[in-house]
C-alpha positions as CSV (number, residue, x, y, z in Angstrom):
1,X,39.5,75.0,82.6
2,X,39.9,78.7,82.5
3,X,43.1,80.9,82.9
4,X,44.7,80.6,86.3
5,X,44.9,84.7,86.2
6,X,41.0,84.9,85.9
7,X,40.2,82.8,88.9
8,X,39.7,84.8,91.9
9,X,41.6,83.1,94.7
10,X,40.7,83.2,98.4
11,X,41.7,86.7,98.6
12,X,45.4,87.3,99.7
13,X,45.2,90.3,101.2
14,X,42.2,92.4,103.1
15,X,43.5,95.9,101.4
16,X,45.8,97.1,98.6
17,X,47.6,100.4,99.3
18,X,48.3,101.4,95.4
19,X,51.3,104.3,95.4
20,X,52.1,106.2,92.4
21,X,55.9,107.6,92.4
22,X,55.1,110.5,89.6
23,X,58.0,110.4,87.7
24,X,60.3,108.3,89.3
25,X,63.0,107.5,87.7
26,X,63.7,103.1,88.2
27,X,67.8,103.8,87.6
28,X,67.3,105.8,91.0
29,X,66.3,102.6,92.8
30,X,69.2,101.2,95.3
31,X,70.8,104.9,95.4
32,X,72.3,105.1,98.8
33,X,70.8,108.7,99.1
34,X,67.5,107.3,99.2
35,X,67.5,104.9,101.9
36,X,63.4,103.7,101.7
37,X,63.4,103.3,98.4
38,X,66.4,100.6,98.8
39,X,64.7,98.9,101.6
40,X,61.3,99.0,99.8
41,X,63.2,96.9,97.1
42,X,64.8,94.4,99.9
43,X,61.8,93.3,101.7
44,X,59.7,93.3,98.1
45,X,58.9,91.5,95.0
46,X,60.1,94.3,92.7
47,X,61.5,94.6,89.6
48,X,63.3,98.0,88.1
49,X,62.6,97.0,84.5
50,X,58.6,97.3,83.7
51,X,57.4,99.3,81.2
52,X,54.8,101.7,81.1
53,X,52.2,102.6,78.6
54,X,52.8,105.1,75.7
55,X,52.6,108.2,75.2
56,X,54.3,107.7,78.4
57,X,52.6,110.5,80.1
58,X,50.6,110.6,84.0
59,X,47.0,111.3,82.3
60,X,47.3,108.2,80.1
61,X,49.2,105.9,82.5
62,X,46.9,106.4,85.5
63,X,43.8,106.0,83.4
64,X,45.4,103.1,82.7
65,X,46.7,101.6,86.1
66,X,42.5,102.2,87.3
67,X,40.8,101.0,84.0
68,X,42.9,97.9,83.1
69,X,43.7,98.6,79.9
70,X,45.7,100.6,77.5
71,X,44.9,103.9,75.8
72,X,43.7,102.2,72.4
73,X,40.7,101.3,74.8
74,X,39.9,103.7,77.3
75,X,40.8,106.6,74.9
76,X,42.9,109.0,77.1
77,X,45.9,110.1,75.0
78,X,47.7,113.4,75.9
79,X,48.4,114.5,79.3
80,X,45.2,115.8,80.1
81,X,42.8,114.4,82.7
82,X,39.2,113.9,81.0
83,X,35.8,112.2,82.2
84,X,36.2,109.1,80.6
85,X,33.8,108.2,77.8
86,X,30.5,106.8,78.9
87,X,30.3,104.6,75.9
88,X,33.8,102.9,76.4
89,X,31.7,100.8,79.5
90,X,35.1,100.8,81.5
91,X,35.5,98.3,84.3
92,X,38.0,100.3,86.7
93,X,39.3,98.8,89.7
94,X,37.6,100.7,92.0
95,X,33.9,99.7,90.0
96,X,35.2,96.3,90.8
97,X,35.9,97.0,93.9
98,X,32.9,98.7,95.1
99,X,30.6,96.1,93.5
100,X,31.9,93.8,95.9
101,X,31.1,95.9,99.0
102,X,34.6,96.9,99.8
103,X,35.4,100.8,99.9
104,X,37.6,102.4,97.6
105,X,39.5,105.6,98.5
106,X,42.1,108.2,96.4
107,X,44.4,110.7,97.5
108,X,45.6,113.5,95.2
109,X,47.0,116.4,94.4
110,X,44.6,119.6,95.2
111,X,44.0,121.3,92.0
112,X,42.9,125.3,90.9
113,X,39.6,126.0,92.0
114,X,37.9,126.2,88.4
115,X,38.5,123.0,87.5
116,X,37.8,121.6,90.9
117,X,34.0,119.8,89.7
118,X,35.6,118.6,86.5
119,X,38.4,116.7,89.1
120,X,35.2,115.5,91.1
121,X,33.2,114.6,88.0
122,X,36.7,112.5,86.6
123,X,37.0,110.5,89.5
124,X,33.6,109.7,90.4
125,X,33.5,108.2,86.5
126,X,36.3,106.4,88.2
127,X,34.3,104.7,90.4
128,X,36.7,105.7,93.5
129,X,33.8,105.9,96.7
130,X,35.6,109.0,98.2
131,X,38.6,110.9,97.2
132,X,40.8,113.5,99.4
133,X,42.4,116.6,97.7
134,X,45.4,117.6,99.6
135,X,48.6,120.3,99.1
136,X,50.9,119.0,96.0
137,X,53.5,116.8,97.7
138,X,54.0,113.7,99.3
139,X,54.4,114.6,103.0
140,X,50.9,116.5,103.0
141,X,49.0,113.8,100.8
142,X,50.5,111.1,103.3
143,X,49.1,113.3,106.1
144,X,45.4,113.5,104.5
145,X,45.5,109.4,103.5
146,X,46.6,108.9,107.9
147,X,42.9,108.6,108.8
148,X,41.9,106.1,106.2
149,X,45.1,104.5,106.5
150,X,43.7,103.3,110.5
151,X,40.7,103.2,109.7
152,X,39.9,101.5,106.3
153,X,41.3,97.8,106.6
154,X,39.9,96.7,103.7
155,X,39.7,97.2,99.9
156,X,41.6,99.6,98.1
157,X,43.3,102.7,98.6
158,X,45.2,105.0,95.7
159,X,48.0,107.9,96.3
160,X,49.8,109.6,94.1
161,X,52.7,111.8,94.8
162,X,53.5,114.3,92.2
163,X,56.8,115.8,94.0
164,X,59.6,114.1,91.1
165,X,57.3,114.9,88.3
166,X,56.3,118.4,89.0
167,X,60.5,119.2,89.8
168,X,61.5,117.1,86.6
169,X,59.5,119.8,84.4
170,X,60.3,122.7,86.0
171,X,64.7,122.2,86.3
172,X,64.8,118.4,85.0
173,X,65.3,115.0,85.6
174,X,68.1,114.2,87.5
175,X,69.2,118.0,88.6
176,X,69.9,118.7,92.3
177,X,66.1,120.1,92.5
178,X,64.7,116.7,91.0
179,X,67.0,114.6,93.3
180,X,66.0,116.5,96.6
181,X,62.6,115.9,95.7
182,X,62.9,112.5,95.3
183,X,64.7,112.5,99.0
184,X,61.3,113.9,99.9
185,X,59.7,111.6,98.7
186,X,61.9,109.0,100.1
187,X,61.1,110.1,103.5
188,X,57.8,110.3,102.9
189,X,57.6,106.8,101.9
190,X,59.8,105.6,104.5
191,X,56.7,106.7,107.0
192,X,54.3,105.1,104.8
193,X,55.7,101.7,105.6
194,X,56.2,102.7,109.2
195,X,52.7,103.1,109.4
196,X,51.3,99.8,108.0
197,X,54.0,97.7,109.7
198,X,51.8,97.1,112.3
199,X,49.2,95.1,109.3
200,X,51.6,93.8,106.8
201,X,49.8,90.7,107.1
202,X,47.0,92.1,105.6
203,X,47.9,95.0,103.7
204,X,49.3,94.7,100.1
205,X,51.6,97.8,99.2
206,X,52.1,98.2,95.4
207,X,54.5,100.9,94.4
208,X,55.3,102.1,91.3
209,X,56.4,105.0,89.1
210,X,53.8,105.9,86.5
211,X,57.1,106.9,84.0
212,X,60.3,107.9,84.3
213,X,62.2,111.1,82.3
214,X,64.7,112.8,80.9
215,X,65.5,110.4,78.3
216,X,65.2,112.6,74.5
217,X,64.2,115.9,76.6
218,X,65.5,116.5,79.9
219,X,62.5,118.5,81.4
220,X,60.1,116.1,79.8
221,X,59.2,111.9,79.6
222,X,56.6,111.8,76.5
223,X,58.6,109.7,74.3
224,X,59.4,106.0,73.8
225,X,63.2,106.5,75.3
226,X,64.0,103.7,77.8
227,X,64.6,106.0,80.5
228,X,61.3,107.8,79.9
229,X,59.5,104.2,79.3
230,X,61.1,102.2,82.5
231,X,59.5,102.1,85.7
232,X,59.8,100.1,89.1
233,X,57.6,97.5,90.0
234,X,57.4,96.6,94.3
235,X,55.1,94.4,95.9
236,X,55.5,94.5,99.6
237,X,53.6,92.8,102.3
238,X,50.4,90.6,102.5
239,X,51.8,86.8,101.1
240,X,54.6,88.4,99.2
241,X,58.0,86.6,98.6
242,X,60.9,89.1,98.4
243,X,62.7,88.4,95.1
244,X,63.7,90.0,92.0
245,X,60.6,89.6,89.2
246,X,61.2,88.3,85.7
247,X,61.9,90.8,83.1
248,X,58.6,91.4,81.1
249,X,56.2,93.2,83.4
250,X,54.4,96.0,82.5
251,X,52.1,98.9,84.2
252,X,49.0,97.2,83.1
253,X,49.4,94.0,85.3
254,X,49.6,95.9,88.5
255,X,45.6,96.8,88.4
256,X,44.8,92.9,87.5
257,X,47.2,92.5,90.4
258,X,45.1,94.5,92.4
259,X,41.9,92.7,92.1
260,X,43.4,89.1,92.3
261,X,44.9,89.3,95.5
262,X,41.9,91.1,96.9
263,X,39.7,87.8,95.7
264,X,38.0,89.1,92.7
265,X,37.4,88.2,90.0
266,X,39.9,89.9,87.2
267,X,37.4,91.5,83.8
268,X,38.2,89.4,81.1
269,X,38.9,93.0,79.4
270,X,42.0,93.6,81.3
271,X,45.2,93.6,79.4
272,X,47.6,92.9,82.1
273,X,48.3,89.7,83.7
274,X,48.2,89.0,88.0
275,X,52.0,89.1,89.0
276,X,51.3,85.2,90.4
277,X,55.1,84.6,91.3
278,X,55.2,87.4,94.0
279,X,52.9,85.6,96.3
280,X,53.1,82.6,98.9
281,X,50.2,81.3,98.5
282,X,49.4,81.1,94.5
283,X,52.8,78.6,94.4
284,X,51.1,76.3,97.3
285,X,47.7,76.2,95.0
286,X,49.5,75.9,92.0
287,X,51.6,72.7,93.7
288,X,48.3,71.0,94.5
289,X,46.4,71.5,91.2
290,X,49.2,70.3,89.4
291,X,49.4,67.4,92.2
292,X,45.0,67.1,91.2
């Protein structure tokens, strides 16, 4: 019989909203001053104690989260974005998603105008069907997802807000300039959820933090310090049962988490394992095959 987390289920959800927290820190998580994170984590399957991949930088960790694997197989090892290698024969999420005729969408972070068709050329190799370029911060990139937000109901949607990060290098990790962007961003997401309330039936948010920072340097996260290494973990909506996850989770089983509660089928490639415990509906067919 194979392994429960290969199995595609009847899918669980009609979308995935996927939302990168660049830089994040998880020890930030239930701070008063950020009041959406904090409910994020209340109505959520979440955890604050998942690791991410190392070198614990953004290039490595979102090839990564879209790829299903770790760096010692999709080759991406410093912090700069490259066309992945043709040869690797990468299965990304969005490649799985798109071969089963749902659309996939990313938001990001405009970038200089030079390097604008080697952005294009990395995230077509992605597979993503269309992708946005919007001003670097969370309220604008929010603005530029609205439209696909209402109008694409199903399959799977990326953002990734850079605000934390981009502060963290500049004055550091946990100065007033990193904190005040991490309100920001709190805001930001608080609108977010606002605005897919109204399909929380069908819509599975996944939030995370790609890495955290300031742990050996304060302006910097590449290292294998816990608070450069620790991220947060929240599932919120579509069959989800709020609760606090197991310790053990990692950044690579949120894209096989992805694909499982859309229906498909998760590439026997994939490191990560489907977070099965966060959902309603795994525990009723896990009762009646153990019950078979």
């Amino acid at each position: 019989m194979p392994h429960l987390s290969s199995v595609a289920p009847t899918p669980l959800a009609k979308r995935v909203v996927l939302l990168v927290l660049d830089g994040l820190r998880a020890d930030l998580v239930g701070d008063p001053r950020f009041p959406h994170l904090a409910a994020l984590r209340d109505s959520s399957a979440y955890t604050v104690d998942a690791i991410t991949v190392l070198p614990s930088v953004t290039a490595v960790a979102m090839t990564s989260l879209l790829s299903g694997v770790g760096p010692a197989e999709h080759g991406v090892y410093t912090d700069r974005f490259r066309v992945p290698d043709p040869h690797r024969a990468l299965r990304t999420v969005p490649h799985v998603v798109t071969e089963a005729g749902l659309p996939s969408l990313g938001v990001v972070r405009q970038v200089p105008w030079l390097i604008r068709p080697l952005a294009k050329r990395i995230v077509n190799a992605l597979g993503l069907t269309t992708t946005h370029f919007a001003a670097a911060n969370a309220h604008s990139l929010l603005a530029a997802a609205m439209p696909a937000l209402r109008g694409q109901q199903t399959g799977f949607i990326v953002l990734h807000w850079p605000d934390c990060d981009a502060i963290g290098h500049r004055t550091g990790w946990m100065s007033p300039s990193y904190l005040a962007a991490v309100a920001r961003m709190d805001h930001a997401l608080g609108a977010l959820r606002e605005e897919l309330a109204a399909c929380r039936d069908d819509t599975l948010l996944i939030a995370l933090a790609d890495h955290g920072g300031g742990g050996r340097v304060p302006t910097h996260h590449d290292s294998a310090h816990p608070l450069d290494c620790t991220i947060p973990i929240f599932l919120d909506g579509a069959g989800i049962i709020p609760q606090t996850l197991p310790d053990g989770h990692s950044i690579l089983d949120v894209p096989a988490t992805v694909l499982w509660a859309l229906g498909l089928a998760v590439p026997a490639r994939y490191s990560g394992t489907p977070i099965h415990q966060a959902f309603q509906a795994p525990r009723r067919m896990l009762d009646a095959a153990t019950a078979a």
